[in-house]
N, C-alpha and C positions, 0 to 999 in steps of 0.2 A: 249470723254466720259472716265472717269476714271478707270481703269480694281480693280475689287473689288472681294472678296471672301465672302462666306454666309454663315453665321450660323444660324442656324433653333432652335428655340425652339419648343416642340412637348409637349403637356401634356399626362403624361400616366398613366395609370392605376396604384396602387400605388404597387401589384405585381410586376408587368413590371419592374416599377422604383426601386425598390431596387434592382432587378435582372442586371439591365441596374448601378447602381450607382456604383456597382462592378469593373465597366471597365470605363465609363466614369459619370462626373458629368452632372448631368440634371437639367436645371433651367428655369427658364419663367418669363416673363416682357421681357422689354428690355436689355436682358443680353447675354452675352456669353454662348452659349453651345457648345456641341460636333459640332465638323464638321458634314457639311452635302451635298447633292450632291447639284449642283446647282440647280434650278427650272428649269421646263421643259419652254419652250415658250408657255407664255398666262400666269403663273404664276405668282400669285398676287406679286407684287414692295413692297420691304420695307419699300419705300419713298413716296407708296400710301397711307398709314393708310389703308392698307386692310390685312397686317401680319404684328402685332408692335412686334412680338418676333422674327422677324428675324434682327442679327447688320450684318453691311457692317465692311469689314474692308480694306483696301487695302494693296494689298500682298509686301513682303519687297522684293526689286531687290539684285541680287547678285552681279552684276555689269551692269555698264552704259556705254550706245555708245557714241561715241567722240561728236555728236550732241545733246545727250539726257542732257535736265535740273537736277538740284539737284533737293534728294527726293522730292517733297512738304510734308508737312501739314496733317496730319489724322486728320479730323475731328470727328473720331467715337473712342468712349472709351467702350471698354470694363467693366463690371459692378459686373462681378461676379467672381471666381474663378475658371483656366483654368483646362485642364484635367490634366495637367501636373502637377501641385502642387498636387493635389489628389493622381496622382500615385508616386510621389517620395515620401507623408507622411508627404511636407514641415511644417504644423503647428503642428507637433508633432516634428519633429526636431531641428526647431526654440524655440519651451519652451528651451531646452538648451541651445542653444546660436545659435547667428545671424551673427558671423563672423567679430565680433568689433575687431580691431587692426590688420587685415590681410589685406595686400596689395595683388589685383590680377590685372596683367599685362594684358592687352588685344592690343594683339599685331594684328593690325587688319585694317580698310579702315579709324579710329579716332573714338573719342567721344564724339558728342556733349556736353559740361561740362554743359549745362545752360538747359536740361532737367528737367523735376518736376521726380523725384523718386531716379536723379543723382546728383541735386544739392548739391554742396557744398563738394561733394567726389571724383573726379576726377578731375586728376595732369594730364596734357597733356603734351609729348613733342616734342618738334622742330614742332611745328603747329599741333599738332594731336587735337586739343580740335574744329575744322573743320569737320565734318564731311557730304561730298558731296552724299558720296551712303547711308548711313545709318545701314553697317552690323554691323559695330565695335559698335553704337551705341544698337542696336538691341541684338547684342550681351552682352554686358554689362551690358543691361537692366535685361538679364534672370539670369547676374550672382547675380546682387546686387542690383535691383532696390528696392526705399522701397515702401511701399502700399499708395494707398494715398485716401482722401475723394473720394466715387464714385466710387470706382475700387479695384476688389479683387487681381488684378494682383499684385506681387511680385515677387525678384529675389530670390535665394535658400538662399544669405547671404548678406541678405539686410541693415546689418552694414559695412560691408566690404568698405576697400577702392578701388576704379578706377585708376591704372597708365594707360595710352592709349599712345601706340605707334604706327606709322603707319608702316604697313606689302605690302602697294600696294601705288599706286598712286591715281587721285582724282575721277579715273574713276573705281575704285575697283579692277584694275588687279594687281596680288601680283608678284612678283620677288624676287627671289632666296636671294640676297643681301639684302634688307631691310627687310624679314622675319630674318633673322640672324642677322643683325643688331638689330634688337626688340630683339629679344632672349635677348643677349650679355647686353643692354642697362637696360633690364626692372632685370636681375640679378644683376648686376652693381648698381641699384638705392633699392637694396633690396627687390623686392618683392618675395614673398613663394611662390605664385601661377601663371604663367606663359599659358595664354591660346591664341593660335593659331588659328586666324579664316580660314585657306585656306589648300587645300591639295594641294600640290605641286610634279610635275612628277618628276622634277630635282633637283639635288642640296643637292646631299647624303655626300658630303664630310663636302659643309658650314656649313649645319644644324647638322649632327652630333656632330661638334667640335664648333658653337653655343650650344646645349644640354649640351655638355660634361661642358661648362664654367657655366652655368646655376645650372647644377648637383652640381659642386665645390662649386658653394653659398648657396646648402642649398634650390633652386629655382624646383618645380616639374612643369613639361611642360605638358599639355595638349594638344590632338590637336584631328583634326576630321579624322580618319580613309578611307574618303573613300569624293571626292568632292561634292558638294552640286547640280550643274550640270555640263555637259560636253558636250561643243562646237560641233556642226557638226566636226572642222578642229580635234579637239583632238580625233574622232572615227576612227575605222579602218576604211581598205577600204572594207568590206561590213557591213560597221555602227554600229560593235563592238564594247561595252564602251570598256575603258580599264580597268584594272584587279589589278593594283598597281604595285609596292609596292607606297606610297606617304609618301610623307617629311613633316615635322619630325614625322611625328608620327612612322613609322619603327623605327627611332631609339629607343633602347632594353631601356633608361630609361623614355622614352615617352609615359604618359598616351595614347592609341589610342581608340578614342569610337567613334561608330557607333550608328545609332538612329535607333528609332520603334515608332511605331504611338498609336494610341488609340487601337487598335484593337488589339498589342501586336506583330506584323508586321512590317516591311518598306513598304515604296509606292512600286507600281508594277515594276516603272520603274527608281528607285534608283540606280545612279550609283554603282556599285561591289563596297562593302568595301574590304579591305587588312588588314587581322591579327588582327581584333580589341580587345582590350583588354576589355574592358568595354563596354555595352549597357544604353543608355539614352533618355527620349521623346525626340522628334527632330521635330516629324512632328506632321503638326497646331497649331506651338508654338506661341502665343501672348505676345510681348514688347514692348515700346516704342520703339520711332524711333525716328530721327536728329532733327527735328524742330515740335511745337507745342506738345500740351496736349495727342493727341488723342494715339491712339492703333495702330500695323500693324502685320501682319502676315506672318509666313515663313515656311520653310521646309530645313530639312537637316539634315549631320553627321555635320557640324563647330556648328550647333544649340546645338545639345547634348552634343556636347564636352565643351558648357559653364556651361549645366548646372552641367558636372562634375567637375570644375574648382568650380565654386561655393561651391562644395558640398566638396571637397579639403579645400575652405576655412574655412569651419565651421570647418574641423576635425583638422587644424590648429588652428582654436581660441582654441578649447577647447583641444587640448593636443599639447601643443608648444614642447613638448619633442620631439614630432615624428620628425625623419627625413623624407625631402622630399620623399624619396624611403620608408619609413617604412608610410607615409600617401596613397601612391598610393599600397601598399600592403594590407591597413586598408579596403579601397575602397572595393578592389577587394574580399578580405576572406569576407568583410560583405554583399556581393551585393547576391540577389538573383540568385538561380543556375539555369543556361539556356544556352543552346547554346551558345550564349554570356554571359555571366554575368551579368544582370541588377544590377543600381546602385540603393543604397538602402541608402539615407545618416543617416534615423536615426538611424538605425542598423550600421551602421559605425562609429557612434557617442555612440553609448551600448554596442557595443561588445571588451570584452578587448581584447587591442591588445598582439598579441603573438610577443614580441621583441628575445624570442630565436633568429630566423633566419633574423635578423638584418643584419645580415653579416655575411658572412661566416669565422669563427675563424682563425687565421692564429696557423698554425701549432707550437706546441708546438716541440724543438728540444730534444732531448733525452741526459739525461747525465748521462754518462756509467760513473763507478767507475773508480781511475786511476789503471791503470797497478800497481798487487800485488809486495813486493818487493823477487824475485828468491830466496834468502837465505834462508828462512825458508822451503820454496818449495822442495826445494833442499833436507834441512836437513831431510825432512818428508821422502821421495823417500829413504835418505840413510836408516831413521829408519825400515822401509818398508820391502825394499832388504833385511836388517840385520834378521830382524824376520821372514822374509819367512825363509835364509838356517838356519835357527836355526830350528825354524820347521822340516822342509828336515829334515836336520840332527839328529834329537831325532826320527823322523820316520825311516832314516836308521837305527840309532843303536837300535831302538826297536825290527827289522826284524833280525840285525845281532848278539846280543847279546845272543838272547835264543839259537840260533845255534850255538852261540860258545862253549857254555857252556855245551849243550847235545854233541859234539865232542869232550869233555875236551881241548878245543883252540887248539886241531892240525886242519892243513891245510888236505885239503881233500887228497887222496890217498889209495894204499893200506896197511891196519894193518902191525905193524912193532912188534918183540917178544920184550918182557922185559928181557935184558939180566942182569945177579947177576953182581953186581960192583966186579970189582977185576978181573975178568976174560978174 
């Protein structure tokens, strides 16, 4: 039996509902709504015609066991629009623009290219147009998928172009090497937008100086702060997740977002994010997936991190001026103020950006006047000297002249007689 996840539609009182549309969107028929808890046992089946507002969706794998088949098939299409578009503002951000002429790298498990919402925009290479687990797909879908009859579901910059590189092997386990090789590749083939689906324990030096080559082109990296699950083998030894740091997103010019659910929360038992820079939906996010029509469902920070990659692309179509680092600055000054920073792309896309701190100026050198030439220096000091004892000197003879004069000029001593000449 195929393991499924269930979304509940609930009619509510039309208070309620607006009170409730605040945080999540509420709908009824056979459509998509908010997450909801599974059914208790004995609770009416989907698949009875006894709850036609509940859709199945089957959940997306992060990775597969060396025995386990490729995804299958989703049968069930979502019909309405997820809670995620609602809370990022998508159909007010898209009146501006939808991300046409942006290439975004999804360096990731590949992408299905022959998807309905991906057709005809994704360049795959060295086999990445494969896709056996369905993240890269999944992923790609939240960045740029378009809408289609039937289905409210959309990606954030659903003009956008798809490069797909693969980051793992066909069983979705990622390695050090081919994450940095995608870096390296998907900058090299030009794309702005560069989004990482895996967090990685190792591999601080590759991924760095993958970044740092990425950086040089002009290319801003996204990646998920924090892994989507963690293996028994990866917990401590008393069943500790770990704590991070995770590659690449540590690296200082790497977008790092971390996700929150409907509720404005992570799940209970989310692996620890590390340092994330940006907040984005993550969890009960609905996208296509690798083969057929239908819908599938997932959770996590690589989730969020598309749709900030996405939302990179838009503020790329619409101000090419931005540098890679001045677009992930745009992000962050327009996101809503929180703990983390929720991403806010229409506010990212309205608010002018402040390019003062672009970069920090390089130091202006200081140019001192040359050295004066001594000889007038000189002559000034002699005129100087000359007029002080001239000075002096009118001040002694001022002191000594009335004296001389009241003594008729003799030298001091005692009175001498006037004697008669001649005698």
């Amino acid at each position: 039996m195929r393991n499924v996840m269930k979304y509940r539609c609930v009619r509510l009182a039309p208070a309620v509902a607006v009170a409730l549309a605040v945080v999540l969107p509420v709908t009824c028929g056979p459509a998509l709504a908010a997450p909801a808890a599974p059914p208790a046992s004995g609770a009416p089946s989907a698949t009875s015609g006894d709850d036609p507002g509940t859709t199945l969706l089957p959940p997306l794998p992060v990775r597969l066991g060396e025995d386990n088949p490729c995804t299958g098939e989703s049968d069930r299409t979502a019909t309405r629009t997820a809670w995620s578009q609602t809370t990022l503002g998508l159909p007010r951000a898209q009146r501006i623009t939808r991300g046409g002429g942006v290439t975004v790298a999804v360096v990731d498990t590949g992408v299905a290219s022959g998807v309905p919402g991906l057709s005809g925009r994704v360049t795959a290479v060295d086999g990445a147009g494969e896709d056996c687990v369905g993240h890269g797909t999944f992923a790609a879908g939240l960045v740029a998928a378009a809408p289609r009859t039937g289905s409210g579901i959309t990606g954030v910059a659903p003009e956008a172009g798809i490069l797909a590189l693969r980051g793992t092997d066909d069983r979705g386990v990622p390695s050090v090497e081919r994450v940095a090789l995608g870096i390296r590749e998907a900058a090299d083939r030009g794309a702005e937008v560069i989004y990482v689906g895996h967090a990685l324990r190792t591999g601080r030096a590759e991924l760095t100086g993958a970044v740092a080559h990425a950086t040089r082109r002009d290319a801003l990296v996204v990646a998920p702060a924090a892994p989507d699950a963690v293996t028994r083998e990866e917990r401590g030894p008393d069943g500790e997740m770990p704590e991070g740091p995770y590659w690449p997103a540590a690296v200082p010019d790497v977008l790092a977002v971390v996700d929150f659910g409907p509720g404005g929360v992570r799940q209970k038992n989310a692996p620890p994010a590390h340092e994330p820079d940006l907040a984005a939906p993550g969890s009960g996010m609905v996208s296509v997936g690798p083969r057929g029509t239908g819908h599938y469902i997932g959770s996590g920070a690589s989730l969020a991190a598309a749709g900030a990659a996405g939302a990179a692309a838009l503020v790329r179509a619409y101000r090419p001026e931005l540098t890679a680092n001045e677009v992930s600055r745009q992000l962050l000054a327009a996101a809503y103020p929180s703990d983390t920073p929720r991403l806010d792309p229409y506010a990212a896309l309205t608010v002018v950006p402040d390019r003062t701190a672009a970069s920090p100026a390089a130091p202006v050198p200081a140019h001192l006047p040359a050295p004066a030439d001594p000889t007038p220096h000189r002559r000034s000091l002699t005129v100087a000297a000359a007029g002080l004892a001239l000075v002096l000197l009118l001040a002694a003879a001022a002191a000594v002249v009335p004296r001389g004069r009241a003594r008729n000029w003799t030298p001091p001593g005692p009175p001498t007689r006037n004697t008669p000449a001649g005698r």
